[in-house]
N, C-alpha and C positions, 0 to 999 in steps of 0.2 A: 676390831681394829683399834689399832691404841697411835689416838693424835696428839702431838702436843699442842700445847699451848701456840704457840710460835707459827707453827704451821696452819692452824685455825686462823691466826692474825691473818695471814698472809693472806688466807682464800679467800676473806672478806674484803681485804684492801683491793687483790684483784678483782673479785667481783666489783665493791662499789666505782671502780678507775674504770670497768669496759661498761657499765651502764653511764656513768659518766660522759663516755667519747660516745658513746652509740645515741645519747639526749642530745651530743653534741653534732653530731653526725645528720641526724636529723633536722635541728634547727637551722646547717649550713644548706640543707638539703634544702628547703622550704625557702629562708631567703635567698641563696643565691641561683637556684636552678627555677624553681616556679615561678616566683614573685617577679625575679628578676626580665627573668627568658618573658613576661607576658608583657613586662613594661616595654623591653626591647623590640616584639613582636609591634607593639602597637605605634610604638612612635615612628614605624619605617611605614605606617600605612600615610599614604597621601593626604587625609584629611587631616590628621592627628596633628596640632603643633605640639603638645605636651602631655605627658600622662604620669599621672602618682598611686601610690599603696600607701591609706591610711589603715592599719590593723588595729580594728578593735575587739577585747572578749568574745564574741559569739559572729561576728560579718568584718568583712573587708569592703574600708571605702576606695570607690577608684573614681578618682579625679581627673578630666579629662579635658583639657583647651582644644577643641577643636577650629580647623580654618573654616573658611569660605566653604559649606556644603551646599548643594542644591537641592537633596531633597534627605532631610534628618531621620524620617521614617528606615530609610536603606543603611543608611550610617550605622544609625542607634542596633538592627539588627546585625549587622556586620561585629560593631565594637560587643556587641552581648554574648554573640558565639566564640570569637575569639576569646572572652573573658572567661566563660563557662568550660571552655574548653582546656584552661591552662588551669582552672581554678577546682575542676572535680569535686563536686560536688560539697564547695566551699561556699556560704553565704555571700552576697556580697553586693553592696550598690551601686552604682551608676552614677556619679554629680559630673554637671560641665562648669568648669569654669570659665562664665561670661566676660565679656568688655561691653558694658553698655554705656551709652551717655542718656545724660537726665533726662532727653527725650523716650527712648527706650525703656529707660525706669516709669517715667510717668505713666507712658500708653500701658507697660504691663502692670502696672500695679493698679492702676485706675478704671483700665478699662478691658486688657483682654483676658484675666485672670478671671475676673466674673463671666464672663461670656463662656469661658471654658469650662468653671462647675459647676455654672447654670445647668449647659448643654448634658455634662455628665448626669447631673441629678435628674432634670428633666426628661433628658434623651431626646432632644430639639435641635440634631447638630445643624439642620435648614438652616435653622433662625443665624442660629452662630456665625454662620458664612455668611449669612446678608448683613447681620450687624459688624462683622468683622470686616468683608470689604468697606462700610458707610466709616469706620477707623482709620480704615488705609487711605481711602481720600482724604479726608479731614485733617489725617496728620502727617501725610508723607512715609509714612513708616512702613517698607515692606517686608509684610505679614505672610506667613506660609504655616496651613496647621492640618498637618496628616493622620488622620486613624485608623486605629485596626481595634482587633478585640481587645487589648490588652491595655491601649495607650492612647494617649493623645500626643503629638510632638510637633511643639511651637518653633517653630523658628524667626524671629526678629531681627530684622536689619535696617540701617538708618548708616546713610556714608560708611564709616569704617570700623563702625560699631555693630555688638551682635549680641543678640541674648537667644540661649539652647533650651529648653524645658522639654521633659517627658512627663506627662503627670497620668499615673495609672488609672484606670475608669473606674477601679471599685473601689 
């Protein structure tokens, strides 16, 4: 077969223009059908007031302001499968963004965050509840902390303030 020059140019310009639109194709694919469809997904769930897509190299963070829940353990699993399920088998973290007031910072920084990796390293979550309710007296601050095998998840409220945590047992 006898090519010319000209015709060579060309097959390459075509080639490099449909890997072009097909790189391109793709990346519309990912932000505006996944990323998007799971932000969409999440903010029509009732608890949800806000939710975000931080993409980093190697995991996706997703930032998530939730309302008034009652029990964070059902939420956290709820918001996990919907994420895992939009995200296939994509990395990706879980943060809430809190509203606390200085009392809420105090108690969790002071007092129930110890009590919580005590309990993990220990394995004393007895203690935890007895010393976690002798907080909630003393400070007014209602305190709610559910586990399972994987997690632990704080929930803190104080008037109209609220701090979310999930902190993993291993």
């Amino acid at each position: 077969m006898n090519f010319s020059r000209q015709k060579v140019i060309r097959i390459v310009i075509i080639a490099a223009v449909s890997l072009l639109l097909l790189l391109f194709g793709q990346w519309m694919y990912n932000t505006y059908s996944i990323e998007r469809a799971l932000i969409s997904d999440l903010t029509q769930k009732d608890y949800i007031a806000e939710a975000n897509l931080k993409k980093h190299d190697k995991f996706i963070e997703l930032w998530v302001k939730l309302r008034n829940v009652e029990n964070l353990k059902e939420v956290y699993s709820d918001l996990n499968q919907t994420t895992a399920s939009h995200l296939k088998g994509k990395n990706y973290i879980i943060k809430f963004i809190n509203e606390p007031d200085k009392l809420l910072e105090d108690v969790y920084n002071d007092k129930i965050q110890y009590l919580v990796y005590e309990a993990i390293q220990i394995g004393n979550f007895t203690n935890m509840k007895i010393e976690l309710d002798k907080v909630k007296k003393q400070t007014g601050v209602d305190a709610s902390i559910y586990i399972d095998k994987e997690n632990i998840y704080i929930d803190l409220k104080h008037q109209d303030y609220f701090i979310y945590e999930v902190i993993g047992r291993q």
